[in-house]
C-alpha positions in Angstrom: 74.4 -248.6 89.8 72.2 -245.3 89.2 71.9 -245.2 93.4 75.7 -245.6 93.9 77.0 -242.8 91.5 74.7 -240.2 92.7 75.1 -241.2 96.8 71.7 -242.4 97.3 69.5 -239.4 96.4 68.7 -240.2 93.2 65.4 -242.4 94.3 64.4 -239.1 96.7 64.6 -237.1 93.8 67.6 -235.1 95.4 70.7 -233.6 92.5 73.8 -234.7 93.3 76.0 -231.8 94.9 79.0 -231.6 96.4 79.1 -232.9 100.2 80.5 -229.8 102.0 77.7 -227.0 100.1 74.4 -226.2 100.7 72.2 -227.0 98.0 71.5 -224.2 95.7 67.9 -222.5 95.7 66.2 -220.8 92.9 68.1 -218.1 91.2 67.0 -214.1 93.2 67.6 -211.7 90.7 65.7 -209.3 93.6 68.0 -207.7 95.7 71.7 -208.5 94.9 73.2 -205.8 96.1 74.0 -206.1 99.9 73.5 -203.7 102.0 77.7 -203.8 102.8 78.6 -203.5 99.2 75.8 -200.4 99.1 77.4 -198.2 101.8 80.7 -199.4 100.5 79.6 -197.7 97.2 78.1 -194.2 98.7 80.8 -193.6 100.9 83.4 -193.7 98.2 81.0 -191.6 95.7 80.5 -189.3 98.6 84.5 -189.4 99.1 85.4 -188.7 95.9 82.8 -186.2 95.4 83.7 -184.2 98.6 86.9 -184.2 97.5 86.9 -182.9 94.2 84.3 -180.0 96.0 87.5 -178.9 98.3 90.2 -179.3 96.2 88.0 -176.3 93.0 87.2 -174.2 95.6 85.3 -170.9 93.8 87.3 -168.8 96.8 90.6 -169.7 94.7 89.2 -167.7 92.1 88.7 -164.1 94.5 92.6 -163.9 94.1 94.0 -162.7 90.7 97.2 -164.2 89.1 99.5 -162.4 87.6 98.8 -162.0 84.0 95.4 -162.3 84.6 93.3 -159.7 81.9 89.4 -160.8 82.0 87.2 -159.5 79.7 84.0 -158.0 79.9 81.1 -160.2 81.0 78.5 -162.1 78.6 74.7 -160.9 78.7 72.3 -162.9 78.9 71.4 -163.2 75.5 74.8 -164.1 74.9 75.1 -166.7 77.2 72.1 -168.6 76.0 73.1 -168.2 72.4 76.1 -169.4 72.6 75.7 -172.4 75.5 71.9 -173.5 74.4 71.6 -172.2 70.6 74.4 -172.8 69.7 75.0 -176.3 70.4 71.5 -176.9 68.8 72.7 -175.9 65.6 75.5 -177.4 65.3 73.5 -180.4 66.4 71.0 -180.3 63.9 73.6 -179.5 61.0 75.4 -182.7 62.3 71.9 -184.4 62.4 70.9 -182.8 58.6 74.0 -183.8 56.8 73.7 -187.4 58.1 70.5 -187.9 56.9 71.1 -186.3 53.5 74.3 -188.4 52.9 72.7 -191.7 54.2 73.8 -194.0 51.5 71.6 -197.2 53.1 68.2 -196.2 51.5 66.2 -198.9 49.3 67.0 -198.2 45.8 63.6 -199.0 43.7 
């Protein structure tokens, strides 16, 4: 009865599998992207990125609008303080209030 439900295979030690598939190997977890699916991938990254490139180019920015008023430029100095210090700051007041409030603490 075993030999009949299984097609014959089960005395060869063979799984039972459907008759038009090959059967399946061990699982590849190596390698699973294809090399199709890959180029796929970079060609629309590269798209896209390309795109984006043409459509902000900095020679827009030679021509003033009207209305335009800029003022003067940022030193150094102030550049750093306010894009690199000042970020940490506010970071590690964010960082310092969290810690202080934390309500999950052992209480002995």
């Amino acid at each position: 009865m075993k030999a009949a439900r299984t097609g014959g295979g089960a005395a060869s030690g063979q799984a039972l599998r459907h008759p038009g598939r090959a059967a399946r190997g061990r699982v590849r977890y190596v390698c699973t992207v294809d090399k199709k699916n890959a180029l796929r991938a970079g060609a629309l990254a590269t798209g896209t990125t390309l795109m984006m490139l043409l459509m902000s180019s900095p020679a827009l920015a030679l021509t003033r609008d009207d209305g335009d008023d800029p003022g003067p430029g940022l030193s150094v100095g102030e550049t750093l303080g306010l894009f690199v210090v000042a970020p940490l700051v506010i970071f590690g007041i964010i960082a310092g209030l969290v810690m202080v409030l934390d309500k999950s603490r052992k209480q002995a």
